[in-house]
N, C-alpha and C positions, 0 to 999 in steps of 0.2 A: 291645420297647423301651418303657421306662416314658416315661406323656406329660408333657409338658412341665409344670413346674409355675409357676404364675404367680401373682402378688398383684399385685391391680388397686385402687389408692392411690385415693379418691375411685371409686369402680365405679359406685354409684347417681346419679349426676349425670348433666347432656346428653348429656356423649358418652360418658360408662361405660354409657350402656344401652344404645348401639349395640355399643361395645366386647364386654360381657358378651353381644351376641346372635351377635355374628362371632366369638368366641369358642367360643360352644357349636353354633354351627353348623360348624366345621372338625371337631371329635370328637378334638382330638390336644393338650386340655391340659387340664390341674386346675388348677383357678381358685378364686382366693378373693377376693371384693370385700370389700375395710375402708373404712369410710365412717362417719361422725357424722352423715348425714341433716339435715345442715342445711338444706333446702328440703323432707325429705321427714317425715310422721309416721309412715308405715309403710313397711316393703321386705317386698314380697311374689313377688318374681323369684325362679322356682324354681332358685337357685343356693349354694353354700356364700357363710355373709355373720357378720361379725363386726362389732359397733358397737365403735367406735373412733377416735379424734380423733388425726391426724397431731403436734399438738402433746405427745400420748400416749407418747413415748419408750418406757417399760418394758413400753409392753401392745403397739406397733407391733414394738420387734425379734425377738422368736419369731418372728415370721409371714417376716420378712424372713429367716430364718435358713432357716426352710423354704423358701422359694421360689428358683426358678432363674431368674427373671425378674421386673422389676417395671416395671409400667403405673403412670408418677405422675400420676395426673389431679387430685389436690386441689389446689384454689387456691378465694382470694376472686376471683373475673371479674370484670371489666368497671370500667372509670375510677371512673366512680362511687359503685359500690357497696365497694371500695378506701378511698375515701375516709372512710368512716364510724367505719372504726375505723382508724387507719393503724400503732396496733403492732400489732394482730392482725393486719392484711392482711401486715407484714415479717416475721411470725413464720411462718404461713402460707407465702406463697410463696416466701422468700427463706431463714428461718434452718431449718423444715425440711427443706430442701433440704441443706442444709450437711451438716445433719446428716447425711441418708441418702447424703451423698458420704462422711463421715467412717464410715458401719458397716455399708456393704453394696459386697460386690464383684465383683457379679454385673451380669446384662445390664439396662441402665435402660432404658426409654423414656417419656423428660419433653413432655411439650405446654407449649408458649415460645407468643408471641404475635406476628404480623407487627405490632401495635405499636408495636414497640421500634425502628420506622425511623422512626415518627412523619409529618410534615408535607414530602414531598421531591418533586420533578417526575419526574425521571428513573424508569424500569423498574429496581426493584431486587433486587437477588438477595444472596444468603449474606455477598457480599465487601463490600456497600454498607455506608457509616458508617450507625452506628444515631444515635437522638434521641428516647429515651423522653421525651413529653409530660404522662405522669400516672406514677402512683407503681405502677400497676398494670404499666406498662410498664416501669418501673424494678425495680419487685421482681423479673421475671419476666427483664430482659435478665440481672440478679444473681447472680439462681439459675444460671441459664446457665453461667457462670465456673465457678462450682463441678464441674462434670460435663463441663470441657474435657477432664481427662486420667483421666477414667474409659470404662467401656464402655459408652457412653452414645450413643443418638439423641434429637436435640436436634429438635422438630417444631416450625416456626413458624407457627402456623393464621393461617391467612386468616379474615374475616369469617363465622362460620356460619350457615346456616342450614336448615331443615327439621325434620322429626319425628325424634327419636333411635330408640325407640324404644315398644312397647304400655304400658309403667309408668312413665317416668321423666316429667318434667312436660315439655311444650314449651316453651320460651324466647319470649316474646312481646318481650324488649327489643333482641331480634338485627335488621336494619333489612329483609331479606326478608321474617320474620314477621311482624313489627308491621304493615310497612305491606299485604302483604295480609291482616293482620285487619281492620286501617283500612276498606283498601278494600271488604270484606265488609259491615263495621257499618255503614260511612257514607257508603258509594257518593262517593267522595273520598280525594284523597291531597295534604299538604299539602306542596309540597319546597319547603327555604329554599338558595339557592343551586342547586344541581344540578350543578355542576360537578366537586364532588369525587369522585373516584375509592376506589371499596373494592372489595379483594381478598377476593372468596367463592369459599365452598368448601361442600358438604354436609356434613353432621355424618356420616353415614352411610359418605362416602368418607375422610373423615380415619377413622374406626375402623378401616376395610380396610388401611389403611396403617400403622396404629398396630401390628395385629395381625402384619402381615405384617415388621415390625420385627423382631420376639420371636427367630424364627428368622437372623435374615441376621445379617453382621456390621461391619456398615458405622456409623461411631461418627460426631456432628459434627452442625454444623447443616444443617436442611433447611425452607426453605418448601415449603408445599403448600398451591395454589391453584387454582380451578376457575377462573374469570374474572374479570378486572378489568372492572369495567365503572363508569359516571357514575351515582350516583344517579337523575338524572333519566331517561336510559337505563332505569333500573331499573323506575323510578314507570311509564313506558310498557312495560315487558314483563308487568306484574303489570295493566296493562289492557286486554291482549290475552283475560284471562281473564273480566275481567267489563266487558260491553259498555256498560254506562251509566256507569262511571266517570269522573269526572272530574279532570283533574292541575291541584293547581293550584300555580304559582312563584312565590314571592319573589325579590327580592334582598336580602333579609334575611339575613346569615350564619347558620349553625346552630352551636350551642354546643360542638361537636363540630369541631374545627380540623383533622382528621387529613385526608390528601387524599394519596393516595397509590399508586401501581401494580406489582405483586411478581412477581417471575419464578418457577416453579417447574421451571422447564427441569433443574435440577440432581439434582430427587428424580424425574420422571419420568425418567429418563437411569437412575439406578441402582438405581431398585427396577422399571422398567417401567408406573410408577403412571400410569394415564389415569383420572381421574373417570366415572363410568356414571351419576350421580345428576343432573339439571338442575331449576334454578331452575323453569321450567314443570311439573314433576313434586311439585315441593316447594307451590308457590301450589294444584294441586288437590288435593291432600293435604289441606290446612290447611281448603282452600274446603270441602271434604266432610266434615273433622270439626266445623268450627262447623256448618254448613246442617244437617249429622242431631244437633247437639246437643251431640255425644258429646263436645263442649270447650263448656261456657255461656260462661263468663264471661272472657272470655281476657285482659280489663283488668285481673280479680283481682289484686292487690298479689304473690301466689305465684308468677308468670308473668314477673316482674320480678325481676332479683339486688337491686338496690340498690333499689327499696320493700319488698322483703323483709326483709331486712338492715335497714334502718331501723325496719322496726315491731319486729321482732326486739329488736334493742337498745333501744330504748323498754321494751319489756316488762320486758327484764330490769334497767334503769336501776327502772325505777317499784317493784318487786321488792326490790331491794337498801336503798331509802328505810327 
């Protein structure tokens, strides 16, 4: 039986480097990551790899033509970083998507954002009214529509965080990582509010889940969440890890309105999905790679979507003068 053949849209990002390792760690698909290394200057992951920009129409549909499956991981992420450029963030997450609804008819699996429910009190699942807040949440609830009546799983991630994997960068603007880098650098953690609620997940267990899509055939939205839990909650489990830590509250609101709690009862029910990865697991990860070094500067402007993106566009603003 010939293996599966797969194209993985965005590969070299967050979670295409978990993806591309649960990928080669099964042994049962031929894989090609297409990527424009927008955060990276080199791909050195010993895997077939094509540079290629999703807005790339004539150099993306070969590849599409080949494949019996497609991993769409490329998007602009996060509210923010969204906002910098807002046609490219629509062209991006929304109108390539269209597209790859209108010339590919094969098995998709899209990563959607829990997002797109916005700011709600209630535990919400698949059936609850959405309220995208930023346009990131809006481009992405969009795309969605587009791949209702294809063969398509629709993955709504929770909050991520942890190491993807050995080459891809780690995400420092994810609120697990940031604040135990915090707590690392500056023996302190500053929560404004604490009351809101974010639905996380490991980077690691959305891959497994991603992966394990390819084969099944189950179409339609799916959250997938490891636990909702309170910020502040949070700010005290990341100080179980380092004993001089100090938490400290405002009632200051944080700039960030989302407040929210996601059922994933629906994708554990049909795929058998339990999370193996914990929050605890993820804080000494992080703890180990800044203390030996192996991460210096994890404030670096690279570690962030949107200071990335912003210096990005500067450059190439200053460039075009």
């Amino acid at each position: 039986m010939m293996p599966t053949k797969v194209l993985v849209v965005g590969g070299a990002g967050y979670i295409g480097g978990a993806v591309t390792d649960e990928l080669m760690s099964r042994g049962n698909y031929d894989f090609l990551v297409y990527d424009n290394l927008l955060y990276e200057e080199v791909y050195r992951k010993n895997v077939n790899f094509v540079f290629g920009d999703v807005l790339n129409t004539d150099q993306l549909k070969p590849h599409l033509e080949w494949a019996d499956a497609v991993l769409w991981l490329a998007a602009i992420v996060g509210d923010g970083a969204c906002t910098l450029d807002p046609i490219l963030t629509t062209r991006t997450n929304q109108e390539a998507v269209a597209w790859l609804a209108d010339n590919y008819e094969g098995r998709i699996i899209f990563t959607s954002t829990c997002s797109v429910y916005g700011a709600q009190s209630e535990l919400l699942d698949e059936a609850s009214p959405t309220k995208p807040l930023s346009l990131y949440a809006g481009t992405k609830l969009n795309a969605e529509k587009y791949l209702r009546d294809k063969n398509a799983l629709v993955v709504r991630l929770g909050t991520l965080y942890g190491v993807s994997d050995l080459f891809s960068r780690v995400r420092f603007d994810l609120v697990v990582n940031y604040m135990t880098a915090h707590a690392f650098t500056h023996q302190e953690i500053n929560v404004y509010g604490g009351e809101q609620y974010r639905p996380l997940v490991n980077v690691r267990d959305v891959a497994r889940l991603l992966v394990d899509g390819i084969d099944e055939s189950q179409t339609g939205i799916y959250n997938i969440v490891q636990e909702n839990i309170r910020i502040l909650d949070l700010a005290y489990k990341i100080r179980n890890h380092f004993p001089t830590l100090t938490v400290n509250t405002t009632d200051m609101p944080f700039e960030d309105t989302r407040n929210y709690r996601v059922s994933s009862e629906k994708v554990r029910a049909a795929f058998n999905f339990v999370p193996i990865h914990s929050i605890d697991e993820a804080v000494e990860e992080l703890r180990y790679l800044m203390a030996s070094k192996k991460i210096k500067h994890w404030a670096d402007d690279r570690y962030s979507n949107e200071r990335f993106l912003k210096q990005s566009l500067a450059k190439e603003e200053s460039r075009s003068v």
